[in-house]
C-alpha positions as CSV (number, residue, x, y, z in Angstrom):
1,X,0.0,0.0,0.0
2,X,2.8,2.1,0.8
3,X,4.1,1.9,-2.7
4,X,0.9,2.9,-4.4
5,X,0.1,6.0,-2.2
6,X,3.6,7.3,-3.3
7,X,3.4,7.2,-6.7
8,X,0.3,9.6,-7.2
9,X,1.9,11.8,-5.3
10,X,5.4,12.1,-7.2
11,X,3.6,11.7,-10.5
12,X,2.0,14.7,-9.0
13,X,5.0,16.5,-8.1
14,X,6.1,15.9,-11.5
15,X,3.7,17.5,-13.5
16,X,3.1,20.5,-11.3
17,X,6.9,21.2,-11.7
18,X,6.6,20.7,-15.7
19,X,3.2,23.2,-15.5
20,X,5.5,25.8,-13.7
21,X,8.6,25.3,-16.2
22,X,6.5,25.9,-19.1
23,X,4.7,28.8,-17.4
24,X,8.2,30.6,-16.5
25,X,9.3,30.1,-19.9
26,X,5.7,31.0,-21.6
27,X,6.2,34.5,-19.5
28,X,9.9,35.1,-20.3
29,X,9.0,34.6,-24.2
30,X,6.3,37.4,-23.9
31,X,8.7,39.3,-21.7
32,X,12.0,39.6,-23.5
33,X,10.9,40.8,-26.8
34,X,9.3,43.8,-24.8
35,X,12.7,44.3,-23.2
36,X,14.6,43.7,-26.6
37,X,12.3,46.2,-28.3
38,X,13.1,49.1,-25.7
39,X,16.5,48.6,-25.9
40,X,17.2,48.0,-29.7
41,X,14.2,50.1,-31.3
42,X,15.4,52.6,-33.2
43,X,14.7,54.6,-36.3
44,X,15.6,52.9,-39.5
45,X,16.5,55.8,-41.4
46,X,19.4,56.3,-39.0
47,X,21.1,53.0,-39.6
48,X,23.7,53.0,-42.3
49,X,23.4,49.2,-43.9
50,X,26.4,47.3,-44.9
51,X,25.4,47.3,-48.5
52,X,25.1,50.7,-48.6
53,X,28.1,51.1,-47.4
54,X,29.3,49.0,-50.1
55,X,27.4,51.3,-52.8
56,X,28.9,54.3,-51.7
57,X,30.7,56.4,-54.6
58,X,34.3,56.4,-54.4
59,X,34.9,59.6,-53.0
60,X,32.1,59.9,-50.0
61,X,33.3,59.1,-46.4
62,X,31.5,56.1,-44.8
63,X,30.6,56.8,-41.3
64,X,29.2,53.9,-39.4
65,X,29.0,54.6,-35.9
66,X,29.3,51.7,-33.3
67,X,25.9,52.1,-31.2
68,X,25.9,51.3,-27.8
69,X,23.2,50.2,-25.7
70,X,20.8,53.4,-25.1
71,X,21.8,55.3,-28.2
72,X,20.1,56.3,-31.1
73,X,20.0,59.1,-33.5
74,X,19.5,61.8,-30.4
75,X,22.5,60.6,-28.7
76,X,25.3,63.1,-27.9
77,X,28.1,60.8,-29.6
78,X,26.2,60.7,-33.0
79,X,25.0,64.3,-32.7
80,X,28.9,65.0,-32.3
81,X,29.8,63.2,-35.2
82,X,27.1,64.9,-37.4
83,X,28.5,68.3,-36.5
84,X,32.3,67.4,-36.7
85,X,31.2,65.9,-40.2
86,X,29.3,69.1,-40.7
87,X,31.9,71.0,-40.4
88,X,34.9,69.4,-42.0
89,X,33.4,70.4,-44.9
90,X,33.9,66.5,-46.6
91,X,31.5,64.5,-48.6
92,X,30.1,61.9,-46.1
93,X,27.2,59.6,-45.4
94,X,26.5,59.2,-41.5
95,X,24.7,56.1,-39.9
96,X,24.6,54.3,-36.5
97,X,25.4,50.2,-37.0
98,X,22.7,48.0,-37.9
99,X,23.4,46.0,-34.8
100,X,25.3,46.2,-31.1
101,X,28.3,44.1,-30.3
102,X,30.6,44.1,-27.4
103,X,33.3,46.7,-27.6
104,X,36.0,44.4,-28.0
105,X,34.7,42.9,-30.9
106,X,33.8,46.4,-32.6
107,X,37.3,47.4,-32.0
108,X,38.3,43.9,-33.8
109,X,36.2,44.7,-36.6
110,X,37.8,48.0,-37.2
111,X,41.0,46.9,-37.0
112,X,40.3,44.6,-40.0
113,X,38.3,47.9,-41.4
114,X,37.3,46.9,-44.5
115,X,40.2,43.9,-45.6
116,X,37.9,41.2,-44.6
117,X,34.1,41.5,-44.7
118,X,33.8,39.0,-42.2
119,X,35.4,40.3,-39.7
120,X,33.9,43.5,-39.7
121,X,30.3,42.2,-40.9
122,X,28.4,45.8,-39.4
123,X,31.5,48.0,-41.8
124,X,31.4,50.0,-38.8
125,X,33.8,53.0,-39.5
126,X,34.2,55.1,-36.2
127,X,33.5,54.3,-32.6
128,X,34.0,56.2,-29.4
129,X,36.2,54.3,-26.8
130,X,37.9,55.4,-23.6
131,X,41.6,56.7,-24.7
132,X,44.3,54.1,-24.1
133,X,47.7,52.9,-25.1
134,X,46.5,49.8,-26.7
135,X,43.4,51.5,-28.5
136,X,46.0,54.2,-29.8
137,X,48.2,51.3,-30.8
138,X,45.8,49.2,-33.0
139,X,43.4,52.2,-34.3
140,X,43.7,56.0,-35.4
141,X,42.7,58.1,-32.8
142,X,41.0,61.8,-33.3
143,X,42.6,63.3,-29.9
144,X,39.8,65.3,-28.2
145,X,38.0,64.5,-25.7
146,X,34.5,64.3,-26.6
147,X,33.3,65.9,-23.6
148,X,36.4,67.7,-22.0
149,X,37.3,64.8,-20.1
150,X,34.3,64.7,-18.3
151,X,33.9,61.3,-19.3
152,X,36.6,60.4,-16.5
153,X,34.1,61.5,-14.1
154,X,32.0,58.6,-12.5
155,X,28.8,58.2,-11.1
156,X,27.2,54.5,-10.7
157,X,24.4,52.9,-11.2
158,X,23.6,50.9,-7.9
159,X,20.7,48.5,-6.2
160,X,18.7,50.5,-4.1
161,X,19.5,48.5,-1.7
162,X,23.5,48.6,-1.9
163,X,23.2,52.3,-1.8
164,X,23.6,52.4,2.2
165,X,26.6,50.2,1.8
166,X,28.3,52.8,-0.5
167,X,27.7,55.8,1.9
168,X,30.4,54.1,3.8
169,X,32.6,54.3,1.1
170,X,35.3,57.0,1.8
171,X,38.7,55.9,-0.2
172,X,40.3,53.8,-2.2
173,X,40.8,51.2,0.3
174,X,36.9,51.0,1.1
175,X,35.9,51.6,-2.8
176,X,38.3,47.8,-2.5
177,X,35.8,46.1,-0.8
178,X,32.6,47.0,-3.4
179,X,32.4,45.0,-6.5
180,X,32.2,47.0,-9.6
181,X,30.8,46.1,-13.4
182,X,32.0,47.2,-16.6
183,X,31.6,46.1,-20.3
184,X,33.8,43.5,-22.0
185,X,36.6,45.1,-23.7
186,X,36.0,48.6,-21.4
187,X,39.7,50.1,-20.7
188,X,38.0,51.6,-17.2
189,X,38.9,47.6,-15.7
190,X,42.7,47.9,-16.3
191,X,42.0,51.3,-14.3
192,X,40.4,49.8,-11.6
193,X,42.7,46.7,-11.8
194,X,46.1,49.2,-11.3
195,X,44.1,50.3,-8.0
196,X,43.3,46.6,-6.2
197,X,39.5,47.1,-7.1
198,X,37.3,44.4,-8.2
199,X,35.8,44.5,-11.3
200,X,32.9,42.0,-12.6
201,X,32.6,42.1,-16.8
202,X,29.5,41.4,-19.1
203,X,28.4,41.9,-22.0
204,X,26.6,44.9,-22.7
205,X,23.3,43.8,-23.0
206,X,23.3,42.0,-19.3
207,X,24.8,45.0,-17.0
208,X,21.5,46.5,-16.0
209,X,20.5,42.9,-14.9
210,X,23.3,42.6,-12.7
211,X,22.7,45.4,-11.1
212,X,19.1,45.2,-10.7
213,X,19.6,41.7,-9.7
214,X,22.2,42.9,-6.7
215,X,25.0,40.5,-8.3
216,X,27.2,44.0,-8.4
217,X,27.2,46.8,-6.2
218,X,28.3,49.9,-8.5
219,X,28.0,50.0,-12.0
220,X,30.4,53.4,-12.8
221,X,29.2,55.5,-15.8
222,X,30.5,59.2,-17.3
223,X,28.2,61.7,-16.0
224,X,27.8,62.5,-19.6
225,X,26.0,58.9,-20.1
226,X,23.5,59.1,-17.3
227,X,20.7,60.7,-18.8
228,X,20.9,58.4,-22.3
229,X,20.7,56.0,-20.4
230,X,17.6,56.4,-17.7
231,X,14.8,55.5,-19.8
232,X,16.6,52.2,-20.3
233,X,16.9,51.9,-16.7
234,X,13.3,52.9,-15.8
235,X,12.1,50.4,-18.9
236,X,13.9,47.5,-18.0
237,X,14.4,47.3,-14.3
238,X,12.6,47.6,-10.7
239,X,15.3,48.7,-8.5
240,X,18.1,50.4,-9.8
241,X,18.5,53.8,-8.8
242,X,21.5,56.7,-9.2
243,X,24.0,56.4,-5.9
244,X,24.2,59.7,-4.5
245,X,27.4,59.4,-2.6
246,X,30.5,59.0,-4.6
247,X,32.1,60.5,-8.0
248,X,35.1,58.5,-9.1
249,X,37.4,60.5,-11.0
250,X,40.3,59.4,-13.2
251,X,42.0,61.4,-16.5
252,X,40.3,59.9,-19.2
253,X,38.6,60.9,-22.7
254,X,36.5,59.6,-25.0
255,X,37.8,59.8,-28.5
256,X,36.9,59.2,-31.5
257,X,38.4,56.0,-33.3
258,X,38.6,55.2,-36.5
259,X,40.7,52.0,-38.4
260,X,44.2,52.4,-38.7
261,X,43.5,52.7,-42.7
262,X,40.8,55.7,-42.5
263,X,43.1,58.3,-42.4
264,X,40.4,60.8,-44.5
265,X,38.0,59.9,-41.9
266,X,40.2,61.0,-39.2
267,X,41.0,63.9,-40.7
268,X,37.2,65.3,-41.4
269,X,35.7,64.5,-38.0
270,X,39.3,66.6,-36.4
271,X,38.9,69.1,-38.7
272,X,35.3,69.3,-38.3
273,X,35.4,69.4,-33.9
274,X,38.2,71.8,-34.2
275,X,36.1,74.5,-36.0
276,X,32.8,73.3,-34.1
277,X,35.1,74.3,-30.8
278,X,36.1,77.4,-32.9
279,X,32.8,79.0,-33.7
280,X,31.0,77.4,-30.6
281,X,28.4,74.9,-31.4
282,X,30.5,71.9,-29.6
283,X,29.8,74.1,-26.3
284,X,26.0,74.7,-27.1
285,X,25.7,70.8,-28.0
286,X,27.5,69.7,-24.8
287,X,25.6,72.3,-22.4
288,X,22.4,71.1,-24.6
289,X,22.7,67.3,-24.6
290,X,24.9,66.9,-21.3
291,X,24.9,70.2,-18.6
292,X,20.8,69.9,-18.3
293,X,18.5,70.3,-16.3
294,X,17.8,66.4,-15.7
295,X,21.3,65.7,-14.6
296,X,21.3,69.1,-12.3
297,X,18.6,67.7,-10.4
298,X,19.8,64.1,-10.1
299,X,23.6,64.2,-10.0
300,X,23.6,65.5,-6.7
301,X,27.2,66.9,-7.3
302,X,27.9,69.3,-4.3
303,X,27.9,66.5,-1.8
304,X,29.7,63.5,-3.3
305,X,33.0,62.2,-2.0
306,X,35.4,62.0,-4.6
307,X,37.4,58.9,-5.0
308,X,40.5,60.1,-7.8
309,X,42.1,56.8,-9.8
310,X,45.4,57.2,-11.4
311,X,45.4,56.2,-14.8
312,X,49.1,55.4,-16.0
313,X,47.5,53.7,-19.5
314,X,46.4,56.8,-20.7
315,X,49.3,58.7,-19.8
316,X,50.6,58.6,-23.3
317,X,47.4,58.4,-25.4
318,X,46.2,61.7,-23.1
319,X,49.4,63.4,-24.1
320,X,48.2,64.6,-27.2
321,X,44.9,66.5,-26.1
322,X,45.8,70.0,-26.5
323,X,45.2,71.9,-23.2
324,X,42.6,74.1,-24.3
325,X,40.2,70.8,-24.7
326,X,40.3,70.3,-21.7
327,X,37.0,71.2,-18.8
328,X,37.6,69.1,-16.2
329,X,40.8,70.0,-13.7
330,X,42.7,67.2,-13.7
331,X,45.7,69.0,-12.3
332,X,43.6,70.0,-9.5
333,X,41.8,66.2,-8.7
334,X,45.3,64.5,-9.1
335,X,46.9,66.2,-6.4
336,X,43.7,66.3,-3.8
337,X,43.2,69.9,-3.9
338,X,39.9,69.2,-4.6
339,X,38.2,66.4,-2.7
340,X,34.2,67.0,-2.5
341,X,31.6,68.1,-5.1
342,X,31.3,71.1,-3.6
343,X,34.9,72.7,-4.7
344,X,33.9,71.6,-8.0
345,X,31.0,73.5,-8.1
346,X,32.9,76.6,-7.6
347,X,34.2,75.9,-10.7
348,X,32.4,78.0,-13.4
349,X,31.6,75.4,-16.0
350,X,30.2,73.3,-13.1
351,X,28.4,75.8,-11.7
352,X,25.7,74.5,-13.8
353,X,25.1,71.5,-12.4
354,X,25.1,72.2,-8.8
355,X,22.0,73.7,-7.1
C-alpha cells in the first residue's frame, strides 16, 4: 500500500513542476521581446546598412557609428559626429550600426576595417572608446576628448539596496571592498585593476540585470552617459537607482576611433570638432545634450566624495589633447586639492550643475 500512495503523489509533483517550467518560460518569451524592443528600437532611417556602405561612390566618407546600448540618432556621440562631419566640410554619409556588439569585438572589426568583410560584418567605421595605449596602438585616434574629459568622471548605477553600503565608502581602500561592473573590452577595468578594485565584466546587454539583480554593487558611468541611459533603466528594471554618494574620477577621454586605414575619416571629424570648438556649437551641443537640467537635479554633485584613480595607460594616449580641450581640472583632482563636489562647483563650468 505504501508503494501505491507514493506514486500519485510524485507523479504529482512531476507535472506540477513541468506546469511551472512551461509557465516561467511562456512568461519570459512574452517578456524579452518587450525588453529587446526598448532597448534596440530605433529609427531605420538612421542605420547606415552594410550594402550601402558598399554602394557608396568612391569619393564619400562612410561613417558607421558603433551604437551602444541606449543610443540612437539623439545621442550626444552621434549628434557630435554629425557636427564634426558638418563641419569638416567633406563629402560623407552618417549612420549608427545596424546592430550592437561588445566593444572588443567592434574594435576587432575595425582593426580589420574593410580587408575582410567578415570580420567586420556591421563595416562599422568610427567608434568612441575610452583613450588608451593599446586603442592608440591598434586604431587612429581623433585626440579630443569628446566631452572635455568629463567622461573620467564617475557616477554609478547601484541596487537601491546597496546604496547604504556605498555611503560608507570614503577611499580607495573602502571603494576595495565593493564590486564593480563594466563592459567587456572597457579600458575603465585595467583602471580599476592598477588600483586593487574588483571589477565584474559582461556583456553589454546583461549590465542593467546585474545590477538590478544585486549581483554587483556599483555599475560606474561618465556623467555624460546618465541621462541616455535612464529611460533604459526605468524600462527594464525595478530597482536600480543613481547612488548619490560617490564620484570616481580618473583622467580619461573619450575619443573618437577610426581603423588604422581611414586616415580621410580622421582627418574630417578633427577638422570638423576643431572648428565646431572654434565658432561654438561643440559648447552649445554639450551644455544642450549633457549640462541639463535632468542631470542638475539628479547628479547630486555638491555632496559626493570623490574617490581620484590614477590612470598610467592613458598617460601617453592623453598626451596629445591639447590643453585648451580640456574642462575638467585634472591637475587640480590628481593632487587632492579638490576632494568634495562642492569645490567643483565653484568651478564656473560646473556651476551649472550644482543647485
Amino acid at each position: 500500500m505504501a508503494s501505491t500512495s507514493q506514486q500519485p503523489s510524485g507523479l504529482w509533483t512531476l507535472l506540477t513542476a513541468a506546469i511551472t517550467i512551461v509557465t516561467l518560460l511562456f512568461g519570459s518569451l512574452l517578456i524579452q521581446p518587450r525588453l529587446t524592443e526598448r532597448r534596440l528600437k530605433i529609427n531605420d532611417s538612421y542605420i547606415l546598412t552594410p550594402v550601402e556602405v558598399e554602394d557608396l561612390p568612391s569619393g564619400v566618407l562612410a561613417a558607421v557609428l558603433d551604437r551602444r546600448t541606449g543610443e540612437d540618432e539623439n545621442a550626444f556621440n552621434y549628434r557630435l559626429l554629425k557636427l564634426a562631419l558638418e563641419r569638416s566640410g567633406s563629402s560623407y554619409v552618417l549612420g549608427l550600426s545596424a546592430e550592437m556588439q561588445p566593444q572588443d569585438e567592434a574594435v576587432s572589426a575595425l582593426v580589420h576595417g574593410g580587408d575582410d568583410p567578415s570580420r567586420n560584418p556591421l563595416r562599422i567605421t568610427v567608434g568612441v572608446y575610452g583613450a588608451g595605449k593599446e586603442l592608440n596602438r591598434r586604431l587612429r585616434s581623433v585626440p579630443i576628448p569628446i566631452t572635455g574629459g568629463i567622461l573620467g568622471l564617475r557616477v554609478g548605477w547601484s541596487n537601491r539596496y546597496d546604496v547604504p553600503l556605498l555611503k560608507t565608502v570614503d577611499d580607495v581602500a573602502d571603494l576595495r571592498s565593493i564590486l564593480l561592473l563594466q563592459g567587456l573590452g572597457w579600458s575603465d577595468v585595467e583602471i580599476f585593476d592598477t588600483s586593487g578594485l574588483q571589477t565584474y565584466t559582461a556583456r553589454t546587454e546583461d549590465l542593467f540585470r546585474l545590477v538590478d539583480n544585486r549581483r554587483v554593487q556599483l555599475y560606474p558611468r561618465g556623467i555624460a552617459e546618465l541621462e541616455e541611459e535612464y529611460q533604459e533603466v526605468r524600462s527594464t528594471t525595478t530597482q536600480t537607482v543613481i547612488d548619490p554618494h560617490l564620484l570616481i574620477a580618473y583622467p580619461f577621454a573619450g575619443f573618437f576611433y577610426v581603423g588604422s586605414d581611414q586616415q580621410a575619416l580622421a582627418d574630417a571629424i578633427r577638422i570638423g570638432f576643431e572648428r565646431a570648438i572654434a565658432d561654438g556649437s561643440y559648447q552649445r551641443l554639450l551644455e544642450e545634450s549633457i549640462f541639463t537640467p535632468w542631470l542638475k537635479k539628479n547628479l547630486n554633485l555638491e555632496d559626493r566624495s570623490i574617490i581620484v584613480l590614477p590612470n598610467p595607460n592613458a598617460y601617453d594616449a592623453l598626451a596629445d589633447v591639447n590643453p585648451k580641450h580640456w574642462i575638467v581640472p585634472w591637475g587640480n583632482l590628481m593632487n587632492g586639492s579638490i576632494e568634495r563636489g562642492e569645490k567643483l562647483c565653484d568651478l564656473t563650468y560646473f556651476q551649472k550643475l550644482c543647485q
